[in-house]
C-alpha positions as YAML, in Angstrom:
chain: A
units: angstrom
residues:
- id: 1
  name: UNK
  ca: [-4.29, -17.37, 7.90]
- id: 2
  name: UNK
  ca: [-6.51, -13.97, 8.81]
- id: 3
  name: UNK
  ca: [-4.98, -10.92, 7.28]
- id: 4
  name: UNK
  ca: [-7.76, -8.05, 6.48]
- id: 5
  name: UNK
  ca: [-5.47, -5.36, 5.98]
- id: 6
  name: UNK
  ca: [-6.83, -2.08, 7.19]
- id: 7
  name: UNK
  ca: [-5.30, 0.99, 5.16]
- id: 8
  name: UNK
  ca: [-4.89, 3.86, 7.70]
- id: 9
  name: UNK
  ca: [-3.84, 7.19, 7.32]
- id: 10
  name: UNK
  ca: [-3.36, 9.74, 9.87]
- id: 11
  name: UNK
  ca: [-1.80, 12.65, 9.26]
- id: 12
  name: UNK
  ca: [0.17, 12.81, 12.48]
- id: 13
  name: UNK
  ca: [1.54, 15.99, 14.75]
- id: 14
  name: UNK
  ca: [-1.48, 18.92, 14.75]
- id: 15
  name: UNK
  ca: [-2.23, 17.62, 11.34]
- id: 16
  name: UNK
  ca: [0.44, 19.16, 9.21]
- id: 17
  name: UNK
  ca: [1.24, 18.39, 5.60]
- id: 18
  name: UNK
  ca: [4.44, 16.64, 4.85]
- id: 19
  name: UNK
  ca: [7.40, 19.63, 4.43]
- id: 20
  name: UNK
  ca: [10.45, 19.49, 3.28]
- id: 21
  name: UNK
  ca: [12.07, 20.49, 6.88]
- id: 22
  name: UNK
  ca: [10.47, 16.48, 7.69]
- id: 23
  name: UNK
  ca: [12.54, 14.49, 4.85]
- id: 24
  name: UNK
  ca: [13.29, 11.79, 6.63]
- id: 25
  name: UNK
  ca: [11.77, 8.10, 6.72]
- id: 26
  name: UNK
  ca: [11.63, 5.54, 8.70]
- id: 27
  name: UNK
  ca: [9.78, 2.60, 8.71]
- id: 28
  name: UNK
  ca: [8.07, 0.70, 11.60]
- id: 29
  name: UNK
  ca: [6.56, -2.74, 12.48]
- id: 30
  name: UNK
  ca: [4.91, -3.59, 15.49]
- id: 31
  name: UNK
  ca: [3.52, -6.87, 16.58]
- id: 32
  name: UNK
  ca: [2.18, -8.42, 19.45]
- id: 33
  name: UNK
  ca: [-0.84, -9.07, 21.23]
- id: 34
  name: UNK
  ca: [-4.23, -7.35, 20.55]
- id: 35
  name: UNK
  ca: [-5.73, -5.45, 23.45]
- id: 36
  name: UNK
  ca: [-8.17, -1.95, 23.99]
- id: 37
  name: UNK
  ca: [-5.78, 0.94, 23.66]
- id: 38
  name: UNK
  ca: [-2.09, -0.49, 22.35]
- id: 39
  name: UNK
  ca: [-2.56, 1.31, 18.98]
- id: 40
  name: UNK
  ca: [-2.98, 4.62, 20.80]
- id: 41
  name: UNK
  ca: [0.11, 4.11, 23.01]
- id: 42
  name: UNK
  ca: [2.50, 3.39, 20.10]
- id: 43
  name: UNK
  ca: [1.43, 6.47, 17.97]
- id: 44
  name: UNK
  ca: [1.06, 8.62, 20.90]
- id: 45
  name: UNK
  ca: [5.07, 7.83, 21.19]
- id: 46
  name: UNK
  ca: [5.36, 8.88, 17.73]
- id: 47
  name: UNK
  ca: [3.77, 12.37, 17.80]
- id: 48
  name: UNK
  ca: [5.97, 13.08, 20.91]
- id: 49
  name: UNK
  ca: [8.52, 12.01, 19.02]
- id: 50
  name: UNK
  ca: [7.94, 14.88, 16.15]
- id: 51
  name: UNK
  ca: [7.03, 11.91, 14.12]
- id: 52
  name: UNK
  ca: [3.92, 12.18, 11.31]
- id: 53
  name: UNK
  ca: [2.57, 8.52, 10.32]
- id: 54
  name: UNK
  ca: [2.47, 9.08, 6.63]
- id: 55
  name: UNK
  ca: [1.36, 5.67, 5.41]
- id: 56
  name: UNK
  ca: [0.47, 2.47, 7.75]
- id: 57
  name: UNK
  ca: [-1.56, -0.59, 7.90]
- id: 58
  name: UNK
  ca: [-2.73, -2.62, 10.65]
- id: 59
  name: UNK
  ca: [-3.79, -5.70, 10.81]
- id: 60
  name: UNK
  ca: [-5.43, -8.57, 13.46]
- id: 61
  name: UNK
  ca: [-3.50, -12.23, 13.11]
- id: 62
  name: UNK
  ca: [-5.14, -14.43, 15.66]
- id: 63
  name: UNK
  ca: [-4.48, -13.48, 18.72]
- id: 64
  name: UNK
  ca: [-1.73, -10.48, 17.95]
- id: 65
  name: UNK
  ca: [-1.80, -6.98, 16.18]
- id: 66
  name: UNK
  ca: [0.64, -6.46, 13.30]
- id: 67
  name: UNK
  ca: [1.44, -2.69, 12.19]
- id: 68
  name: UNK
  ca: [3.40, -1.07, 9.75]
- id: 69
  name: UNK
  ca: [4.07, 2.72, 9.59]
- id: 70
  name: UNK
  ca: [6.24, 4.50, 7.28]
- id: 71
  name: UNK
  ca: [6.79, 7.60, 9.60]
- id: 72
  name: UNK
  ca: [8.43, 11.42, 8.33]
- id: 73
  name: UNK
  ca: [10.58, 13.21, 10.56]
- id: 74
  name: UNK
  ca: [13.87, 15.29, 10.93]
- id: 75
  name: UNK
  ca: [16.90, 13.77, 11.60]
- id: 76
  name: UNK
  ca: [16.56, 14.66, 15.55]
- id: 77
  name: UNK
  ca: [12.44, 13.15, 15.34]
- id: 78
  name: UNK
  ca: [14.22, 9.91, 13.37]
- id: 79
  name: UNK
  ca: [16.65, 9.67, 16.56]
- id: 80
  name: UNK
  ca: [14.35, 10.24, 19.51]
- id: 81
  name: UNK
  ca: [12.33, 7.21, 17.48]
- id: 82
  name: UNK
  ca: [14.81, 4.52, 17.54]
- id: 83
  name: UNK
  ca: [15.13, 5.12, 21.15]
- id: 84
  name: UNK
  ca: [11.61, 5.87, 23.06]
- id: 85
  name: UNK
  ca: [10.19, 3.00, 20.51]
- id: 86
  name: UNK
  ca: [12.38, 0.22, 22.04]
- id: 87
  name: UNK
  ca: [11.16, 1.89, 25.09]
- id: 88
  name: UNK
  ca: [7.83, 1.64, 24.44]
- id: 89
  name: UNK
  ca: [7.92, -1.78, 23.30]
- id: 90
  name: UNK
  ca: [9.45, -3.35, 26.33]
- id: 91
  name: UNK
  ca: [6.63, -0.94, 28.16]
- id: 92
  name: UNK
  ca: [3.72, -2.86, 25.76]
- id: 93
  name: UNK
  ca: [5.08, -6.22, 25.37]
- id: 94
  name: UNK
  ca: [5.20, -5.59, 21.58]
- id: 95
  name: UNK
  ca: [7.89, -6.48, 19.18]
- id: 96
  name: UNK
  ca: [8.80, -3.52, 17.37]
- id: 97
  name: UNK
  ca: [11.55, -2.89, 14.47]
- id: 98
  name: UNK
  ca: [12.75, 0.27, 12.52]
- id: 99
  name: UNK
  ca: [14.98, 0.53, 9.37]
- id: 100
  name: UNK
  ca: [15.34, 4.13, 7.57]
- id: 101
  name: UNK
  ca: [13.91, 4.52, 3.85]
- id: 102
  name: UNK
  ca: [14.01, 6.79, 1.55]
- id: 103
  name: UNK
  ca: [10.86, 8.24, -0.55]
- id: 104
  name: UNK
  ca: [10.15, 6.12, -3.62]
- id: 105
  name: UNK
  ca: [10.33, 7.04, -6.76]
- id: 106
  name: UNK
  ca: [7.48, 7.39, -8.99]
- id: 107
  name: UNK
  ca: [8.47, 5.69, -12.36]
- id: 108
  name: UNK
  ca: [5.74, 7.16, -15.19]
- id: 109
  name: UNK
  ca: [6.28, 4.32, -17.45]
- id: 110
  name: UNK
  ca: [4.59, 2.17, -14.68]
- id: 111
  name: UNK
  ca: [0.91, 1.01, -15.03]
- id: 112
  name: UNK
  ca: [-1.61, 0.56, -11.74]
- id: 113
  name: UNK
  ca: [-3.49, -2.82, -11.92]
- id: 114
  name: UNK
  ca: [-5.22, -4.68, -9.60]
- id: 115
  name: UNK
  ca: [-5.50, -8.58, -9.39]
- id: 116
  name: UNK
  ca: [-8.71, -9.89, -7.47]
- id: 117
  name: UNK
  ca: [-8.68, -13.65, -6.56]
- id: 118
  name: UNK
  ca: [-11.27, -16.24, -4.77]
- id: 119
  name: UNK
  ca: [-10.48, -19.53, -4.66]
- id: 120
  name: UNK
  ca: [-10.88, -22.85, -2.42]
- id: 121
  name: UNK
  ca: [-7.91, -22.19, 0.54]
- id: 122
  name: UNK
  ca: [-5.19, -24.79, -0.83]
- id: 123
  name: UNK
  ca: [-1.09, -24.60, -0.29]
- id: 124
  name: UNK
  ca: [1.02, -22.32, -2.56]
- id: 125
  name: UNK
  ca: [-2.00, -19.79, -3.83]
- id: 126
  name: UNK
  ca: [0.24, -16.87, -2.45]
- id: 127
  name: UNK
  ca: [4.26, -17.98, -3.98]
- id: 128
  name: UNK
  ca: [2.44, -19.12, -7.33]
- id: 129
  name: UNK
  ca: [0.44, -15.65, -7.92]
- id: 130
  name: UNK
  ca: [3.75, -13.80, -6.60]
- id: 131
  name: UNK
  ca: [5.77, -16.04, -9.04]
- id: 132
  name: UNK
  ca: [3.73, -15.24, -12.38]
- id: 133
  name: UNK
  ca: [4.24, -11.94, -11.60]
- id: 134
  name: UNK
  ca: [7.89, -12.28, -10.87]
- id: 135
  name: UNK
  ca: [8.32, -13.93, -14.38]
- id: 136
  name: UNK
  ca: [6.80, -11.36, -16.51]
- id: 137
  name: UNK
  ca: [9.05, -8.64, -13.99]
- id: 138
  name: UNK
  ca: [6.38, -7.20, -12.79]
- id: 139
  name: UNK
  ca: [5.99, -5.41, -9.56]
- id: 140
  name: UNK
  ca: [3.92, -6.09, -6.62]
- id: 141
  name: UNK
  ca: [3.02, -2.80, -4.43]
- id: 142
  name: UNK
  ca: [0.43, -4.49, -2.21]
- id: 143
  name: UNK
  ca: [-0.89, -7.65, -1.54]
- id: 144
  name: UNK
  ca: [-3.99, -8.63, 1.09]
- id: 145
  name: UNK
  ca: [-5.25, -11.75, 1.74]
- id: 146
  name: UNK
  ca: [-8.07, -13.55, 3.99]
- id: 147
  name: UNK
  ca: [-9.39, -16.64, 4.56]
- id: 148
  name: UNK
  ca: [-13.29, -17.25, 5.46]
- id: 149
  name: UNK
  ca: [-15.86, -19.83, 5.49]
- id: 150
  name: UNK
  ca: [-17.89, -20.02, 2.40]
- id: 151
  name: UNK
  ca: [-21.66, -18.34, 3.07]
- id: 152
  name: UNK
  ca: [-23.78, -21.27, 2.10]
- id: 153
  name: UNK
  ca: [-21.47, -24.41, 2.29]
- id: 154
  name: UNK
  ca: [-18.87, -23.53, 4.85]
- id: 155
  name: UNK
  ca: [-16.12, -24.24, 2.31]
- id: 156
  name: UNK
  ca: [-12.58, -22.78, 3.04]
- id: 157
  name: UNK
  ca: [-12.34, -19.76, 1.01]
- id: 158
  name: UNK
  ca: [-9.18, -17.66, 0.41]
- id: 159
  name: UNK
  ca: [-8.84, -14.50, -1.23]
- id: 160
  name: UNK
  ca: [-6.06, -12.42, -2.56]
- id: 161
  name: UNK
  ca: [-5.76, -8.72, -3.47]
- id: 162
  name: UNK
  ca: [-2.98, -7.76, -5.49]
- id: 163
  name: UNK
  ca: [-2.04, -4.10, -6.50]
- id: 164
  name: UNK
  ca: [1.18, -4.36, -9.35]
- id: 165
  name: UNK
  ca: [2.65, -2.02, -11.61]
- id: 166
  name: UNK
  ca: [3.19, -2.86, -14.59]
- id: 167
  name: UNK
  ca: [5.97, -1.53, -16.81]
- id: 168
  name: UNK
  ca: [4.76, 0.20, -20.34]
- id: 169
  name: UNK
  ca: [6.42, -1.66, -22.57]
- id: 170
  name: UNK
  ca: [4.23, -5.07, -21.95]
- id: 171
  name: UNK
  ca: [1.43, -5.70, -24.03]
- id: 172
  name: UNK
  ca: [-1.26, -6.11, -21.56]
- id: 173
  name: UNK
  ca: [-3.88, -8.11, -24.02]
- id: 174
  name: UNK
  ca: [-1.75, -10.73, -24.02]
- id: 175
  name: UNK
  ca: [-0.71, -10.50, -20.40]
- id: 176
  name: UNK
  ca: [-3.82, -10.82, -19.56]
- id: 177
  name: UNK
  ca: [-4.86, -13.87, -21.57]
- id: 178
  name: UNK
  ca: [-1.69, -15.18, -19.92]
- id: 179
  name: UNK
  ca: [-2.50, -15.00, -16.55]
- id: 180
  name: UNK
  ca: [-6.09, -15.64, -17.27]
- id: 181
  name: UNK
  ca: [-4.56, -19.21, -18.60]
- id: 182
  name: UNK
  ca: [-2.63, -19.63, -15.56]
- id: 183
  name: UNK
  ca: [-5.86, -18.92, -13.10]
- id: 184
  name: UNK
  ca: [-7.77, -21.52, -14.97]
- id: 185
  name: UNK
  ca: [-4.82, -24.27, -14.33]
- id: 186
  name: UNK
  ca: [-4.38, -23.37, -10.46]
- id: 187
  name: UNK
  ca: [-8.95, -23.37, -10.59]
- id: 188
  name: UNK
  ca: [-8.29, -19.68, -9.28]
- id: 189
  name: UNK
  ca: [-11.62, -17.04, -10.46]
- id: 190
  name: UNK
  ca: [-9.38, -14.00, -11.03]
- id: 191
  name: UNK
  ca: [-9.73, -10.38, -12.24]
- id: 192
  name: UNK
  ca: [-7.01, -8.22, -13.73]
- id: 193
  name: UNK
  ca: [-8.02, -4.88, -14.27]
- id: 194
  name: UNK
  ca: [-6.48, -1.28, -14.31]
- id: 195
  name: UNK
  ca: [-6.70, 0.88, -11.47]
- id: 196
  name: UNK
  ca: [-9.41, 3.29, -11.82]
- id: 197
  name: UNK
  ca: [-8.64, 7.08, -10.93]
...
């Protein structure tokens, strides 16, 4: 499993900030396989669409590319999308999807953290890290994760990078010892620390 997640933000059509005349979201996946110039073709779609990519990622998995774009638009940009996209994919060979969102809202009472983990690569790291956090109702806004060969030994490494929110009332002291607990159980090295700035 290879997934270094490349953040990627591009402000889209001449550069313009998001307005209020581009209120509409949609978000977009992309996936197929990997070659010289198949990024450029799928956003070049989107600017002629009236489309501005407002948040994406993209990401190799063996042999494919997998994208995700959260795109702002009016409602005739959001239209023109769902059809010259489908277009476009048939055109690259790519699998593409699109469902309409609306902007999240920003809850104050939420606190940034972010989880670091390196461990030996070993079934279930993933669904029991997700799961803690599930339990305690915490939220999960972004999670990375990459397997490597360990520098010296060769070793099968995995690592996980977790950003959560989590909610005011929870005393983090003891969330922490928690889920420090937990790590040492599932031999996990793990950092939980609040998100800086």
């Amino acid at each position: 499993m290879r997934s270094s997640a490349i953040p990627v933000h591009c402000a889209g059509a001449n550069d313009l900030p998001y307005s209020h005349s581009m209120k509409d979201l949609i978000v977009i996946t992309a996936v197929g396989n990997d070659r010289p110039g198949v990024v450029q073709q799928l956003t070049q779609k989107i600017l002629d669409c009236g489309g501005n990519i407002v948040e994406s990622r993209m990401t190799a998995l063996g042999q494919d590319l997998a994208m995700l774009m959260m795109v702002a638009g009016n409602w005739h940009t959001m239209g023109r999308l769902e059809s010259e996209l489908q277009k476009a994919a048939e055109h690259t060979g790519f699998t593409v999807s699109l469902r309409r969102t609306e902007a999240r809202q920003v809850r104050e009472d939420m606190l940034p953290y972010a989880v670091d983990v390196v461990c030996l690569d070993q079934p279930g790291i993933v669904h029991n890290l997700v799961g803690f956090f599930a339990s305690h109702g915490i939220e999960i806004a972004e999670l990375n994760t990459r397997s490597y060969a360990a520098a010296h030994t060769g070793a099968p490494m995995f690592s996980v990078q977790i950003a959560i929110s989590i909610p005011g009332s929870v005393h983090i002291a003891a969330l922490r010892e928690e889920f420090m607990e937990f790590c040492d159980r599932m031999n996990l090295d793990a950092i939980l620390e609040p998100v800086k700035g």
